[in-house]
N, C-alpha and C positions, 0 to 999 in steps of 0.2 A: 505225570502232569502234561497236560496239553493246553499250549497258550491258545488256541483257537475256541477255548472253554470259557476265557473271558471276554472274547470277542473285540478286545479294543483294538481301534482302527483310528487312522489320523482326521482329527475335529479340531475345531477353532472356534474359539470364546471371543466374542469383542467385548468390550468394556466399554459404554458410554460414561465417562469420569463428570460430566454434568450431572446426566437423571438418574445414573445409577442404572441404569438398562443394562444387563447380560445378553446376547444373544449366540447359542451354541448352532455352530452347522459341522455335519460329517461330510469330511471331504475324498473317504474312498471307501468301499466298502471291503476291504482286503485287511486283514490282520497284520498288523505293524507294532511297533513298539517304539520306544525310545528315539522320537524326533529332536532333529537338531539343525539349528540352521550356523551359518557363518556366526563367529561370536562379535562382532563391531554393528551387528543390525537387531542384535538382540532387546526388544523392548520398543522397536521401531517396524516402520513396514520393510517388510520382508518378501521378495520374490520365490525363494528356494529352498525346500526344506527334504532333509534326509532321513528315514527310518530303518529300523530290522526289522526281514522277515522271519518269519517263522515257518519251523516244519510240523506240517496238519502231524497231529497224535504226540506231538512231542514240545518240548521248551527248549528248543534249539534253535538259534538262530543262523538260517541258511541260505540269506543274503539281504540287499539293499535295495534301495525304492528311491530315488528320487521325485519330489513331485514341485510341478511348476505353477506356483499356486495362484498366476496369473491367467494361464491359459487352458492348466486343468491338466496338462498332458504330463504323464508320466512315464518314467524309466525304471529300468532293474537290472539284475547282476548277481544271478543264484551261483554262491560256490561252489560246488559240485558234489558228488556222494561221500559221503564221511566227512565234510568239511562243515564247520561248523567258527560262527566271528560272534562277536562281539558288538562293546558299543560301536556307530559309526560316528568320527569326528572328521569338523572341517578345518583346513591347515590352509589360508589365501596363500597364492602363490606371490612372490616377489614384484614387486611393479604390478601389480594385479591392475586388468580392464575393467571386469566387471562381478557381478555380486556371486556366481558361481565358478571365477577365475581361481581355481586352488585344487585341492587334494582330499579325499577322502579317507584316513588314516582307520585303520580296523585288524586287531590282532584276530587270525583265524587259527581252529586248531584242527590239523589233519589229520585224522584217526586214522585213515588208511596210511598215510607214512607215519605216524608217530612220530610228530614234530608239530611244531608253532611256525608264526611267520606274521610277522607285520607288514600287512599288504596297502600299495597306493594305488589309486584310483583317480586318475582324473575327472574330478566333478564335475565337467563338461559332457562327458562322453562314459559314462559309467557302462554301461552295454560294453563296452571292449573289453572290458577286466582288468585287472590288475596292470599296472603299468612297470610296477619294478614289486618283488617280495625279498623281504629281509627274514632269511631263515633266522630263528633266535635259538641260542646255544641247548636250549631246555624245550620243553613244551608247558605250555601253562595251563591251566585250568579252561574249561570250553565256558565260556557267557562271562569272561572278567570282564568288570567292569575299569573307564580307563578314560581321562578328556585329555582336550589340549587346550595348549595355553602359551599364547603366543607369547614371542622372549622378551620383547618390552612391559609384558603384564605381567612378568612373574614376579620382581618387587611389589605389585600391588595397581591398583587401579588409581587413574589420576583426579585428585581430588578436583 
């Protein structure tokens, strides 16, 4: 399988909720997958949003994309040979300043040691790599899927 075979790449739908107007725009032309933005701006406007890449000829995902959906400018953060992640999730940081103030959370599996690791990433500065990795006891499956969910939302959302 080769996700480059379906070509998706990050696009944006607006909704006009009066006339009912859809209007689709592609906002890169790089194969990506599985965007995600902070979850408290979800459904609101949004600055920041983060996808996986992928590796040409294969459905492995071999790093991360930030893109700045104000000014167009983007970043990234390829894992290296035999490294292979997952979903990427946003985790705000404590006291947070601003809408990219937090963490990128993404299990990667490292074929070449044969091991796992739950790597962080400062969503600020993705380009630097991984800020702290948490080797995990086992190695898990390459492309789990996995969210997070901040500790006041896990009872449930506020009516």
């Amino acid at each position: 399988l080769d996700k480059h075979q379906t070509k998706t790449r990050m696009h944006r739908w607006r909704f006009n909720m009066k006339t009912g107007e859809t209007k689709e725009e592609y906002l890169d032309d790089e194969v990506s997958e599985f965007p995600v933005c902070r979850n408290n701006v979800l459904g609101h406007p949004y600055r920041y949003a983060y996808c996986s890449l992928f590796e040409k000829g294969q459905w492995l995902m071999n790093g991360i994309k930030k893109f700045d959906l104000q000014t167009g400018e983007t970043t990234r953060y390829e894992y290296g040979e035999g490294r292979y992640g997952g979903e990427v999730h946003f985790a705000a940081r404590q006291n947070d300043q601003s809408e990219d103030d937090g963490y990128l959370v993404v299990f990667i599996q490292d074929l070449v040691k044969d091991r796992s690791e739950c790597a962080l990433f400062d969503a600020q500065d993705i380009a630097k790599g991984p800020i702290t990795q948490i080797i995990l006891p086992e190695r898990i499956q390459t492309g789990t899927h996995a969210c997070w969910v901040e500790g006041e939302r896990l009872a449930g959302e506020p009516g």
